[in-house]
N, C-alpha and C positions, 0 to 999 in steps of 0.2 A: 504494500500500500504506500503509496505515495506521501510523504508528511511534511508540513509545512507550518513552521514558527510562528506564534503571534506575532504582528508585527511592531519592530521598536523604532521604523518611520516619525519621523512628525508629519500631522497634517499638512497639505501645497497648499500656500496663500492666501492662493489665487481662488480657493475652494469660498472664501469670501464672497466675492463677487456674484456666484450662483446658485440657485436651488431647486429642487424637485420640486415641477407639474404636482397638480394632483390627478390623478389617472382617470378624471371623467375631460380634462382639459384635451382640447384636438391632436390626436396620433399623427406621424407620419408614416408610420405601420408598428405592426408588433414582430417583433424575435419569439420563437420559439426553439427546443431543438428536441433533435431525434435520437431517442435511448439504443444502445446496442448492447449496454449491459447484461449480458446472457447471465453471466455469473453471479448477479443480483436478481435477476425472473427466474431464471431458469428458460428454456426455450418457448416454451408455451406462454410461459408468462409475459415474456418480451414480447409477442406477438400480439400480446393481447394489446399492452400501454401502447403500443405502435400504433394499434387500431384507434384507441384513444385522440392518442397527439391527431390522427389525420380527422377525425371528427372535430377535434376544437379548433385545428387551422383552417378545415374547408369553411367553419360557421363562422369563425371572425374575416374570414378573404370574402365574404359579402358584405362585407362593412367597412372594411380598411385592406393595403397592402400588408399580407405576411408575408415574412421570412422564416425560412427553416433550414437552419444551422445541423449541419452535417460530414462528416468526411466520406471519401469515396461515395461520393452523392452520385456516381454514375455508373454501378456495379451493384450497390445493395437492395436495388428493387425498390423505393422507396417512393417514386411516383405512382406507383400500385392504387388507385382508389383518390389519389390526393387532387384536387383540385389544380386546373391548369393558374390561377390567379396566385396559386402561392409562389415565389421564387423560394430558392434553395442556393443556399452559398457554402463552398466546401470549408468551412470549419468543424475539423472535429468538435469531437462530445462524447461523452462516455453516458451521462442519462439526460432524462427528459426537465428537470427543476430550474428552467431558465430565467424564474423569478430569485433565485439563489444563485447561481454563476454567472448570469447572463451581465448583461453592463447596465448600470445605475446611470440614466440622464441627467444630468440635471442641466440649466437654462440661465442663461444670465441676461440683464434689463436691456439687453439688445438683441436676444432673441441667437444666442451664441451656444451651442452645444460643448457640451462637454463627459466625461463620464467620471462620478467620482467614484474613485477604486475602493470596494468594500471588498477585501482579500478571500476569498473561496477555497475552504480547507477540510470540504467532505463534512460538512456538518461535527467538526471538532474531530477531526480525522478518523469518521466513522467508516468511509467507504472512501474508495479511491477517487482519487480527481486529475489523474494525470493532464487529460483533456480540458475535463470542466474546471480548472484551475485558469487556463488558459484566456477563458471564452473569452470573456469583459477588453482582455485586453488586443486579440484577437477584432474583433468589433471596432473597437476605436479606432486600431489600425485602419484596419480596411476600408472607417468613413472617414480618417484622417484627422480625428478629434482628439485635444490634449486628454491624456489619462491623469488624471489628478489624484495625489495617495492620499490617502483618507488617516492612515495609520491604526487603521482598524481591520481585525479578521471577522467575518461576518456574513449575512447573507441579510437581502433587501426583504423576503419574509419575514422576516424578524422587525422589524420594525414597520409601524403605520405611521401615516403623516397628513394635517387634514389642509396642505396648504397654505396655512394661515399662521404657521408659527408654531404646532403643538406634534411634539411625535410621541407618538405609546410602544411599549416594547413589554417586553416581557426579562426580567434578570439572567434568568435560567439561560439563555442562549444568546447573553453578550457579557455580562460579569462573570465569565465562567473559563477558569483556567487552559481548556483543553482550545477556546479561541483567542484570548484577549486574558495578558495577568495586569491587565491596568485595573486603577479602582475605579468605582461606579460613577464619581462625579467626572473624570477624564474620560472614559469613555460617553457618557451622554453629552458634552461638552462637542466631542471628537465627531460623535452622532448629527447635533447641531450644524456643526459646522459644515459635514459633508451633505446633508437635504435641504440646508436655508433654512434653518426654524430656530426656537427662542426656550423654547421651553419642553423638557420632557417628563411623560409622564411615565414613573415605575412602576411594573407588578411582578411578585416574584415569580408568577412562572411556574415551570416542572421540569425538573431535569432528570434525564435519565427515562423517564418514561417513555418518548420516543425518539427516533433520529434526531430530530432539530432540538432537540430539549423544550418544546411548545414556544413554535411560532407563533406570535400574533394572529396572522391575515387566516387563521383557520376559526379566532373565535369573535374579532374583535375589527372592526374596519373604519375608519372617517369616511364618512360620505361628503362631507363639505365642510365648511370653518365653524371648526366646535362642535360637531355633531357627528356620533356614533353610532353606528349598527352592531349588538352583539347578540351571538347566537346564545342562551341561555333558559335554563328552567327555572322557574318562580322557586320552588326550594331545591334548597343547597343537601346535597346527598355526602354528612358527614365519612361514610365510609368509602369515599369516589377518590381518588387526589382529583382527578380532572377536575369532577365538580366543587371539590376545594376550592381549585386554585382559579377557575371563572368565577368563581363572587370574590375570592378576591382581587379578581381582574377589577369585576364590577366595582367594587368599593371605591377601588382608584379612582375610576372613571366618576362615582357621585362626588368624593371627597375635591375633585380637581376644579381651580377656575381658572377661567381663560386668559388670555392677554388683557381682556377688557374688564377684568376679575367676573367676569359671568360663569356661573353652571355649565356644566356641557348639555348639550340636548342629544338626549341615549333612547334608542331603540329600540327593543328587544324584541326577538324572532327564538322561538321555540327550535330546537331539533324534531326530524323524524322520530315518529315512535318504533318506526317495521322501516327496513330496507332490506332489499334483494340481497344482499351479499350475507355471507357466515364467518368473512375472514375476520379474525379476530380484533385485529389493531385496526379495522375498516372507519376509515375518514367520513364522516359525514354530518359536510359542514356546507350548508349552505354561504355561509359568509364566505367561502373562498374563490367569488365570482369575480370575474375580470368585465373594466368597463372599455369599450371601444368606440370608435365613433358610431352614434347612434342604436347603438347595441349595449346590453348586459348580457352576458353570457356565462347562466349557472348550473349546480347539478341539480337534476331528481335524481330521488332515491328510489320513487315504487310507493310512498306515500301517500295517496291522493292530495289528503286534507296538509296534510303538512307541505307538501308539495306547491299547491294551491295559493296557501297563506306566503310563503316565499315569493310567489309569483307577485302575488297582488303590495306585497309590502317592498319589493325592488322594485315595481311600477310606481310604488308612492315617491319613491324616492330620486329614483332617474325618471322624471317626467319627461317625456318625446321619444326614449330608447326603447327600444323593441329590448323583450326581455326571452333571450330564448336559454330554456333550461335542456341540456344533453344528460345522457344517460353516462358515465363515466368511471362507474365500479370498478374497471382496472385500477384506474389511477387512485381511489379512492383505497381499495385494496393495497398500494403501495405506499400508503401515508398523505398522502397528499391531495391538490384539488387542481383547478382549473388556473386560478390564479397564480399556484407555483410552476403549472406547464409554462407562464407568459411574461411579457416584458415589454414596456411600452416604449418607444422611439417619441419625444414630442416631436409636433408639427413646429416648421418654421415661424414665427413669427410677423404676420403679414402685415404692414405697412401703410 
């Protein structure tokens, strides 16, 4: 397995200057990329997330330009089923969590790209990244954008941001030795700096309980300035850590005031009761939808009624966006959602 040091970097400067869209803001397309990891599916399983990735690239390539990030993009079968709208650029990848390796945009008051480096280390060197180590920087290259060091090991799931100055994170998967041995106030500091934003909110999180040590964007999202969506049940299931550790996601989120010392304006979206799958660690999180131009683009689970409620509450929310929900159990099955397959490019700044 491949391993790679927190980094003892300092932040670039220049990371001043810019900051992170919030992901309902106009795309110039999204990055995605394509899993080969056999050794993580096993073959059938690989087959399966494959089918996945081309399901959420063909449904976002009617809304925006995708890319899908690949090596030997011209041998491995890979336009099978996919959509002639997507481009495919030969960067390898070793898996599909292009929200985690893929390149962090952010935008400066002239509408200047750049990517700030959140360093990619297999989710605390859990699984190899020889490739997905690469990607972020890979990407800049090739659109020929400063790579800006962040001086942080990390991944962009891991933290929300609602555009306005506020990012929420989780401890568990940035103060935690195996990415990052800075302390809690240098890293959100470091955090700050690399998305444009003023103020962060802590929750501890859960470590160890899955690969990413609980990302944020599976339970907990900003939809706008100051206002959260979180997937949550009305009581807290003492003998859960999960459900521990979402109320006291929650609590952050009531206890927190904004820039303008105002409340946050919070959400809440029930999980499915029943979904189709049996695997055990199976993801099912409505909150890990991706927004695209004029699109949201989420899972069902096989829920009706829960299913339903989701729908109607991401239409309340993304008013004009067509809300289309995929069926995506591989990936769900693999820990993850729709939002960790994606990664958003902003749009140029028109004049």
């Amino acid at each position: 397995m491949t391993k790679a040091s927190p980094s003892s970097a300092e932040p670039d400067p220049r990371l001043g200057d810019f900051h992170m869209p919030l992901e309902s803001a106009p795309h110039a397309r999204t990055f995605m990329q394509w899993p080969v990891a056999q050794s993580v599916y096993g073959r059938r399983g690989l087959a399966d997330v494959q089918r996945s990735i081309v399901d959420i690239a063909n449904a976002i390539a009617q809304f925006e330009p995708v890319v899908l990030l690949s090596g030997d993009t011209g041998r491995n079968g890979i336009r099978a089923g996919l959509s002639n709208a997507v481009e495919l650029w030969d960067i390898a990848t070793d898996d599909l969590w292009c929200r985690d390796s893929g390149p962090t945009f952010v935008v400066d008051a002239a509408g200047n790209l750049a990517v700030a480096h959140l360093r990619f280390n297999g989710w605390g060197n859990k699984q190899g990244f020889a490739n997905d180590g690469l990607v972020a920087a890979s990407v800049a290259a090739r659109l020929d954008l400063p790579l800006l060091e962040t001086g942080l090991v990390g991944e962009q799931g891991g933290v929300e941001h609602d555009g306005a100055g506020l990012l929420l994170a989780h401890e568990s998967c940035w103060v935690n030795p195996n990415r990052n041995t800075l302390d809690r106030d240098t890293i959100a500091a470091r955090l700050c700096l690399a998305l444009g934003a003023q103020q962060m909110i802590w929750a501890p999180g859960l470590k160890g309980e899955d690969i990413t040590d609980y990302h944020i964007d599976a339970l907990a999202r900003f939809v706008g300035p100051s206002t959260v969506l979180i997937q949550i049940d009305e009581a807290l299931d003492p003998d859960d850590p999960w459900s521990r550790a979402a109320h006291q996601t929650l609590r952050a989120l009531e206890e927190t005031r904004d820039l303008a010392g105002k409340p946050l304006t919070i959400v809440k979206l029930p999980g499915p009761e029943t979904v189709r799958s049996n695997a055990p660690d199976f993801v099912s999180s409505y909150i890990n939808y991706y927004v695209c131009n004029g699109a949201v683009i989420a899972a069902q689970f096989g829920d009706a009624q829960a299913d339903g409620l989701a729908r109607e509450t991401l239409a309340d929310l993304y008013p004009g966006r067509e809300i289309v929900m995929l069926d995506i159990d591989p990936i769900g099955e693999s820990g993850g959602g729709i939002h960790c397959a994606t990664q958003q490019q902003p749009a140029p700044r028109r004049s």
